[in-house]
C-alpha positions, -999 to 999 in steps of 0.1 A, spaced: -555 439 -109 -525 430 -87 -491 437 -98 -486 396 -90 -517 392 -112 -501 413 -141 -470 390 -135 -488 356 -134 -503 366 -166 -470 376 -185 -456 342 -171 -487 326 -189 -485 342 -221 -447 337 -227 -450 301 -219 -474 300 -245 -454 318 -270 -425 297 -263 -447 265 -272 -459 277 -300 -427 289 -317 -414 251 -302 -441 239 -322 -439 261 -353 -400 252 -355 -410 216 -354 -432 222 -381 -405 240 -406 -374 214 -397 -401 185 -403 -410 204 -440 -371 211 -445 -362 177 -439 -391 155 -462 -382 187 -492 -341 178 -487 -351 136 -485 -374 142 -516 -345 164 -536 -368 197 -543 -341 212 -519 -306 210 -513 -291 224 -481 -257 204 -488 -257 186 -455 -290 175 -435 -276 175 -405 -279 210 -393 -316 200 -389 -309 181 -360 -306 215 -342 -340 225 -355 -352 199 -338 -334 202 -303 -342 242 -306 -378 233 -306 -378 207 -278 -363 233 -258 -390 261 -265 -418 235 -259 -401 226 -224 -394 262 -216 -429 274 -225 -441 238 -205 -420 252 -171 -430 289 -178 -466 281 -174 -461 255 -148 -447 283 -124 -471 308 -126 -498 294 -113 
């Protein structure tokens, strides 16, 4: 196994942790935001899951490019 090899891998797998947290963040804003719009929770302002959103776009698109270069 190539040292390039070793790399290309370690590109793949971060890409695909990257997604998944993107995707696990989505998941958690989406369950914060229907348990604040049904009243089980209060987080005083619901705004701040906006950025929960955003944050996981930008895993999911940094994962997306991560893979995307190492082929």
């Amino acid at each position: 196994m190539t040292k390039r090899h070793r790399r290309r891998i370690r590109k793949r797998a971060l890409g695909i942790i990257l997604s998944v947290l993107g995707v696990l963040l989505w998941v958690i804003t989406t369950t914060l935001f229907f348990l604040v719009y049904s009243g089980l929770v209060s987080l005083g302002n619901s705004e701040p899951l906006s950025l929960g959103v955003v944050a996981g776009g930008a895993f999911i698109v940094a994962g997306i490019i991560r893979i995307a270069t190492s082929v």
